[in-house]
PAPA-318062 format. One record per residue (C-alpha): x, y, z; residue in one letter; residue number from 1. Coordinates in steps of 0.05 Angstrom, whole numbers, plus 32768, in hexadecimal, padded with zeros to 4 digits. Layout:
! residues N
((X,Y,Z),"A",NUM)
...
! end
This chain:
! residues 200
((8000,8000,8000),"X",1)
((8022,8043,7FEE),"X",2)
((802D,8079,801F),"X",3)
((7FF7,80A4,800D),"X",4)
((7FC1,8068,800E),"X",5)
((7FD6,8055,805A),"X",6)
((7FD4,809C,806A),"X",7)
((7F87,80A3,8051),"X",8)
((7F78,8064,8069),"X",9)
((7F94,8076,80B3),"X",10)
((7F73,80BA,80B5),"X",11)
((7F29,8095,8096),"X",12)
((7F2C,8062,80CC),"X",13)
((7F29,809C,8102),"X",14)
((7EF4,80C8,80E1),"X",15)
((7EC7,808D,80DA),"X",16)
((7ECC,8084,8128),"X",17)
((7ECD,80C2,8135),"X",18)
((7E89,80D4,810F),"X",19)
((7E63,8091,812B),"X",20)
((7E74,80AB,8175),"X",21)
((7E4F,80F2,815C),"X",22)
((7E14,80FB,818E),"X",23)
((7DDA,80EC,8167),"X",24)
((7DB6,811D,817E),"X",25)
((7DF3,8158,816A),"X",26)
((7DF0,812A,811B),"X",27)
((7DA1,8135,811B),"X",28)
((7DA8,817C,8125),"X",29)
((7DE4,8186,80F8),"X",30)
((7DC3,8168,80BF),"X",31)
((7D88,818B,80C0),"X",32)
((7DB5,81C9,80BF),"X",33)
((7DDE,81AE,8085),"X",34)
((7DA2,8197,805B),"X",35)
((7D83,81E4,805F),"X",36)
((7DBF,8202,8053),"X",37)
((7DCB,81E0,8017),"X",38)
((7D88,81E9,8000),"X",39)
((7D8D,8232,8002),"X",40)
((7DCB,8234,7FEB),"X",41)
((7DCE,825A,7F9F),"X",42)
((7DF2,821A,7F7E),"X",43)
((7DB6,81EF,7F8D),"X",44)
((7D85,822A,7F7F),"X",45)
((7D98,8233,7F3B),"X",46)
((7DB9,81F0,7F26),"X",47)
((7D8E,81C3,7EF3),"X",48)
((7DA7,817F,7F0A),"X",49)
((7DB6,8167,7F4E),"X",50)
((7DE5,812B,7F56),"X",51)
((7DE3,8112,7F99),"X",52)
((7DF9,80D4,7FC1),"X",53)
((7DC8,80A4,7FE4),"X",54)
((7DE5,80B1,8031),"X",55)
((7DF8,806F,805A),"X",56)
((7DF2,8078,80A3),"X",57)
((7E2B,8092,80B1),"X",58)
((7E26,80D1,8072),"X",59)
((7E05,8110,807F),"X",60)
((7DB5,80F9,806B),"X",61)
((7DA6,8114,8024),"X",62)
((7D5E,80F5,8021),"X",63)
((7D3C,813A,8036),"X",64)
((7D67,8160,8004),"X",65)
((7D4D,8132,7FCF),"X",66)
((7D0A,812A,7FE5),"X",67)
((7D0D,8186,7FD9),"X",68)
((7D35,8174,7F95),"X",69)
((7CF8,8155,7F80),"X",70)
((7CC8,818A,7F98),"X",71)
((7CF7,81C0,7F70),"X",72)
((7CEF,819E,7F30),"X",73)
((7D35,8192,7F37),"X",74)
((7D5F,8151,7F0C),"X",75)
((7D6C,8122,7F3E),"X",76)
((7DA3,80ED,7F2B),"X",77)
((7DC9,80C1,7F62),"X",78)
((7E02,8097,7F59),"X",79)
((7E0F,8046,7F45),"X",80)
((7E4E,802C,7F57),"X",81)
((7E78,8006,7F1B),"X",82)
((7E9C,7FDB,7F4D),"X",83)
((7EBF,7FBA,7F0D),"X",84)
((7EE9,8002,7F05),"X",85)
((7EDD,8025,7F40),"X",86)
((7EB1,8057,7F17),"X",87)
((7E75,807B,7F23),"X",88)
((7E36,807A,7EFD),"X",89)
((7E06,80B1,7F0D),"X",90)
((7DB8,8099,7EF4),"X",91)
((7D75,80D0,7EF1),"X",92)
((7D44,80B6,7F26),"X",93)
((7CFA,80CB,7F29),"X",94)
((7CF5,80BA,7F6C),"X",95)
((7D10,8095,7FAC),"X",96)
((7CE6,805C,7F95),"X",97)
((7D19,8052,7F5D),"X",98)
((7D5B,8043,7F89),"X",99)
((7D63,7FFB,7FA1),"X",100)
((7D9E,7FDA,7FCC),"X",101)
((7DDD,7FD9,7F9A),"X",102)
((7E22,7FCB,7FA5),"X",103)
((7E3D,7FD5,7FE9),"X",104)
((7DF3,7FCC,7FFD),"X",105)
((7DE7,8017,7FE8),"X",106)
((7DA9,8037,7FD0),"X",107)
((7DB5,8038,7F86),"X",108)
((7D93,804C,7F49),"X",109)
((7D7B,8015,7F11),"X",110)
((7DB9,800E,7ED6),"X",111)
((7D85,8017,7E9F),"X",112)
((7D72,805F,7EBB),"X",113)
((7D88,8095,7E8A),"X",114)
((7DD3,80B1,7EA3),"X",115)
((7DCD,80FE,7EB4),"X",116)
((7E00,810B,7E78),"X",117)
((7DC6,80EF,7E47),"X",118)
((7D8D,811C,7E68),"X",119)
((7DC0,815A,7E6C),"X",120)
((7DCC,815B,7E1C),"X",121)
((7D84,813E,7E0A),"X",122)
((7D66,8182,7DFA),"X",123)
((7D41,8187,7E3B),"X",124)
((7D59,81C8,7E49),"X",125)
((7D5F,8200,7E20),"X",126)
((7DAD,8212,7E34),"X",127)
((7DDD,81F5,7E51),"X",128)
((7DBD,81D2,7E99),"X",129)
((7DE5,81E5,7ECF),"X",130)
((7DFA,81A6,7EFE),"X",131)
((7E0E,819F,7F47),"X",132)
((7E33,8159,7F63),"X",133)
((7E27,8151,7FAF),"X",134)
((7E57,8128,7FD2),"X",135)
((7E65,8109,8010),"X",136)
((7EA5,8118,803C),"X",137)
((7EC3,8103,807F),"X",138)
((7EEF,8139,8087),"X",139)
((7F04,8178,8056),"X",140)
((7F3E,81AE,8051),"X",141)
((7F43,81EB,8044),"X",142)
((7F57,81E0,7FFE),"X",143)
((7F19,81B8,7FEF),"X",144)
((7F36,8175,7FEF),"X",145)
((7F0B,8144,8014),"X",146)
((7F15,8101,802F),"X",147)
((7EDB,80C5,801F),"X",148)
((7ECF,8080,8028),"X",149)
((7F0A,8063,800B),"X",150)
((7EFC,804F,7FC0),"X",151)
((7F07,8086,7F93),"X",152)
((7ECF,8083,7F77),"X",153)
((7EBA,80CF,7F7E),"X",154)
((7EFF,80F2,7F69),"X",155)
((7EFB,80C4,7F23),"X",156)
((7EB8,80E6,7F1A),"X",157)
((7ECA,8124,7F2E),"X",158)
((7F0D,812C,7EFC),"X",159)
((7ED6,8132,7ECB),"X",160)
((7E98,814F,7EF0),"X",161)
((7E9D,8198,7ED0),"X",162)
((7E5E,81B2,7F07),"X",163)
((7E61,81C5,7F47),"X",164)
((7E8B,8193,7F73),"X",165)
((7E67,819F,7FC0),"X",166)
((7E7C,8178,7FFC),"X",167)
((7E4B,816E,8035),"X",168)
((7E71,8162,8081),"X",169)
((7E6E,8177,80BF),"X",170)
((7E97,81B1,80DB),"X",171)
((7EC2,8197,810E),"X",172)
((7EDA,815E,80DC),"X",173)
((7F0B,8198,80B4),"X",174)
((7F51,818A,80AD),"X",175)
((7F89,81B1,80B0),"X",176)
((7FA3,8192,806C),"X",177)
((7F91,8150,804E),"X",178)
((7FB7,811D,8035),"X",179)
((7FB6,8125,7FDF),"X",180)
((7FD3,810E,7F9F),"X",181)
((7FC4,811D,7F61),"X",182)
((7F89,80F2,7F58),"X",183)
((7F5A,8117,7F8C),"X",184)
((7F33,8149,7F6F),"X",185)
((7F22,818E,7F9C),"X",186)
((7EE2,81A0,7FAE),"X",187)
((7EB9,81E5,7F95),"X",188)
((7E91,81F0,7FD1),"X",189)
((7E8C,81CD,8014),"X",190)
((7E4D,81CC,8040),"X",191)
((7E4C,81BE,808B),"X",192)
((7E1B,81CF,80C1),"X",193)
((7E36,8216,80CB),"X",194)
((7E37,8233,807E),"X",195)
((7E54,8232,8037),"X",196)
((7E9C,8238,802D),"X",197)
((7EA9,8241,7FE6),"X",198)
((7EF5,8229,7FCF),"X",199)
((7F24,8259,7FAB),"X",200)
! end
């Protein structure tokens, strides 16, 4: 395993403990904060399409924010894991009724769904639509780099995700500096329960 790797891998190990021993009670509370704040924010107000992750228990909870995506007339497309390349895959949904268990046991999208690519270039809009990519993060730097779950799946995305890149965390998880290379891919905007922060 190269340096870098361990070094991820060390620091992910901690921030996973570290967020299951979060109070629920202080998580509750700082979601609901996070969710609002978002959904005020003036990249989701005026974006077209809204991909989003399908939160696991231990992500900030993005079911309210699509549940509003919906009620905005808002493009909602969440993500399918390619476990054969480590790639992501993100599919239009109509609804939460469309996601079903999927690799890694997440909430996933059907394959034969149309890809938000397809839908952004179908003629549905009259200019160019305007596309936000919400993403999970453990912990995030000042320089917008973020640190996930471990696959890479999100930063080979990302390298060619030409929207908004926001991260969604909780406040006290900053760093002082993450560990990078040249694969990891900075973030535009990060959320957290006390504002926006928009990276230069």
């Amino acid at each position: 395993m190269c340096e870098l790797r361990k070094r991820k891998n060390d620091l992910r190990a901690g921030l996973i403990e570290q967020r299951r021993n979060l109070p629920i009670e202080k998580r509750e509370l700082w979601d609901k904060k996070i969710a609002n704040i978002l959904l005020g924010s003036i990249s989701y107000r005026f974006c077209d399409i809204m991909l989003i992750y399908v939160s696991t228990k231990l992500e900030i909870p993005t079911g309210v924010i699509i549940e509003r995506a919906f009620e905005n007339k808002k493009i909602v497309a969440c993500p399918i894991s390619n476990t054969d390349d480590n790639t992501l895959s993100f599919k239009i949904i109509n609804s939460v009724g469309d996601l079903n268990p999927g690799s890694y046991n997440i909430q996933e999208p059907p394959k034969t769904n149309p890809d938000f690519t397809e839908f952004a270039s179908s003629g549905h809009f009259k200019r160019p639509p305007l596309a936000i990519c919400v993403v999970p993060c453990l912990s995030y730097d000042s320089y917008g780099y973020r640190i996930g779950y471990g696959k890479g799946y999100y930063d080979r995305f990302l390298s060619s995700f030409e929207g908004t890149k926001i991260g969604l965390c909780y406040s006290e998880f900053k760093s002082n500096r993450l560990p990078s290379g040249k694969y990891d891919v900075k973030l535009d905007v990060i959320i957290t329960e006390k504002g926006v922060t928009v990276m230069s």
